[in-house]
C-alpha positions as CSV (number, residue, x, y, z in Angstrom):
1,X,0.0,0.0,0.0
2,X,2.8,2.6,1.2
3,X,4.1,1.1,-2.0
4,X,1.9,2.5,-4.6
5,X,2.2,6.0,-2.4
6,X,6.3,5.9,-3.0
7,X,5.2,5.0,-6.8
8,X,3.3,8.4,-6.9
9,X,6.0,10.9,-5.5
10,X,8.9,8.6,-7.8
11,X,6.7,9.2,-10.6
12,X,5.9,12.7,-10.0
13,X,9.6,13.8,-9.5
14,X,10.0,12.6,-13.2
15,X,6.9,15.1,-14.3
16,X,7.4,18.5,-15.6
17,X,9.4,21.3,-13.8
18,X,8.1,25.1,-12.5
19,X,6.2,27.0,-15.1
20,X,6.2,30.6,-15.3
21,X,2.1,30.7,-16.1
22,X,0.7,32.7,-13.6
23,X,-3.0,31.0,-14.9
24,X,-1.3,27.8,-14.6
25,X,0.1,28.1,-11.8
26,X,-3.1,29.5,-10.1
27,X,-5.4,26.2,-11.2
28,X,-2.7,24.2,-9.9
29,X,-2.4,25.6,-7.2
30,X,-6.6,25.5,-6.5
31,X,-6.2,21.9,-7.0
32,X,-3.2,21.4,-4.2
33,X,-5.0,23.8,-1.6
34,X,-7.9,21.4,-2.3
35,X,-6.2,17.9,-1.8
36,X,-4.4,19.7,1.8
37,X,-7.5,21.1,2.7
38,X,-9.6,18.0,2.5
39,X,-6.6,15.3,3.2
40,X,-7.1,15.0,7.2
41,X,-11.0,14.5,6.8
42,X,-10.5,12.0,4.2
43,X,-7.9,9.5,5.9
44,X,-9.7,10.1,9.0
45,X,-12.8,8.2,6.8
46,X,-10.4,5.6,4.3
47,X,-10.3,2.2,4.4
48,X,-6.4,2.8,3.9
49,X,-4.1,5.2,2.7
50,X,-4.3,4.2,-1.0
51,X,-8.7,4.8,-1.2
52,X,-7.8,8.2,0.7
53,X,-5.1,9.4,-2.2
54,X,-7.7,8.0,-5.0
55,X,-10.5,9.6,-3.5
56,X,-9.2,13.3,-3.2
57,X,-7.4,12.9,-6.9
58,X,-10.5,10.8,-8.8
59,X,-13.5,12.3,-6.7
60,X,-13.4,15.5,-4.0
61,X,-10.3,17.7,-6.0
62,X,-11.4,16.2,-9.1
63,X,-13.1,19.4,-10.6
64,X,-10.2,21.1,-9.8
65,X,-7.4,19.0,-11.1
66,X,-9.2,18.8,-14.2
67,X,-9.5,22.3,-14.5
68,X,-5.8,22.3,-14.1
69,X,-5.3,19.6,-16.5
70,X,-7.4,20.9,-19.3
71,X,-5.3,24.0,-19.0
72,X,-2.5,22.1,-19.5
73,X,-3.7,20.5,-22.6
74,X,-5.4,23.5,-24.0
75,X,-2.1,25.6,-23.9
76,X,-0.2,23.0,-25.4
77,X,-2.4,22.5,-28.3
78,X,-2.6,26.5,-28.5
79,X,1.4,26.6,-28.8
80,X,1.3,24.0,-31.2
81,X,-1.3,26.1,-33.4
82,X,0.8,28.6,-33.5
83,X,3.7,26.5,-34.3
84,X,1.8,24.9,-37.6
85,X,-0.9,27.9,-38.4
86,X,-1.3,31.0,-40.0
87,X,-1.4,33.8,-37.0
88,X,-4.3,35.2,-38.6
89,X,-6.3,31.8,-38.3
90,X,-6.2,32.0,-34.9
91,X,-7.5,35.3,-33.8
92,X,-9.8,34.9,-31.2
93,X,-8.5,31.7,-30.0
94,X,-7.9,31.7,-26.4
95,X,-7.5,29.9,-23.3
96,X,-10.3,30.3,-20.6
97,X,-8.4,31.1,-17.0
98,X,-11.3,29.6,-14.7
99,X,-12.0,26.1,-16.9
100,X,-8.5,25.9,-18.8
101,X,-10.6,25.4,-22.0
102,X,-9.7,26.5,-25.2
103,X,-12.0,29.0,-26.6
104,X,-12.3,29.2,-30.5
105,X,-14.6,31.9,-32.1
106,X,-17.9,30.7,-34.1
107,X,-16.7,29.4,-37.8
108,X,-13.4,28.1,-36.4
109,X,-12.2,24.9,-37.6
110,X,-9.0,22.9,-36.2
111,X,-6.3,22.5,-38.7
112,X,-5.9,18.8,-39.8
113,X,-2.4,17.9,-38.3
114,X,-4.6,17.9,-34.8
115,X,-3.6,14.8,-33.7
116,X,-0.4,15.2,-33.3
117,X,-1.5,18.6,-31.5
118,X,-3.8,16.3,-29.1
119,X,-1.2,14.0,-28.3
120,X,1.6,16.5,-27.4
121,X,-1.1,18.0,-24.9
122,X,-2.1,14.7,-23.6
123,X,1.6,14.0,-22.5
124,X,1.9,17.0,-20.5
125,X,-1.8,16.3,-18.3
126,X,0.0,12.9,-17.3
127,X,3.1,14.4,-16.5
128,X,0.3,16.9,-14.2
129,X,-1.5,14.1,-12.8
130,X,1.3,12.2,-11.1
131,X,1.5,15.4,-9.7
132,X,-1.4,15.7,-8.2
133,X,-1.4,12.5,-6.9
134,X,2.1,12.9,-5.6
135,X,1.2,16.0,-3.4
136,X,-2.3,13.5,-2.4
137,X,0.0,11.2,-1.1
138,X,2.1,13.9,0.8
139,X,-1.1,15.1,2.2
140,X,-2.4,11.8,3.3
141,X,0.9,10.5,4.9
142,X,1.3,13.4,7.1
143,X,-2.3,13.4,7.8
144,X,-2.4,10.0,9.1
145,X,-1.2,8.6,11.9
146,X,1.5,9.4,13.9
């Protein structure tokens, strides 16, 4: 069980480094006051400490770490647009700062190398994720007993 924690904060010391996003950084860090807020009420309830990370990850910070996560995604895919597109094609594209969704104006259509796009966005959520499941299992194992 302590196991799969140690897993989580080996895997998340391989994710991504500091970002200089100030929107970024501000989901991210909505999702971490979430998971330490709610850690001590949730181990105090788990069945062990494993149920209590997945819990405040999968179900009570969930809304927030995918707000985090889709801004993630959306501003990769957004770099990559303007990597591979006309500036002009993109006006009016942007990145909402309380959902991290990418907002495209009425008529816009995605460019057809999108895939590659989705896939370069998708790798930096997981990178996010072990993340957030590496500060759930800081949170829990200083929560828990003593």
């Amino acid at each position: 069980m302590r196991l799969v924690l140690l897993a989580g904060l080996f895997a998340a010391g391989l994710g991504g480094a500091a970002h200089a996003d100030p929107t970024e950084d501000a989901l991210a860090a909505k999702a971490r006051d979430c998971i330490t807020a709610a850690a001590p009420k949730v181990v105090a309830r788990a069945h062990d400490l494993t149920d209590a990370v997945n819990f405040l990850v999968n179900d009570l910070c969930s809304v927030e770490i995918q707000h985090a996560n889709t801004y993630v995604q959306s501003q990769r895919a957004l770099e990559q647009l303007q990597a591979t597109t006309a500036s002009n094609q993109l006006n009016g594209v942007t990145i909402d700062p309380a959902t991290g969704e990418l907002k495209t104006p009425p008529g816009f259509t995605m460019p057809l190398n999108t895939t590659s796009i989705m896939l370069n966005a998708v790798r930096g959520m997981v990178d996010q994720i072990a993340e957030f499941r590496s500060t759930a299992a800081r949170a829990v194992l200083s929560a828990g007993p003593k």
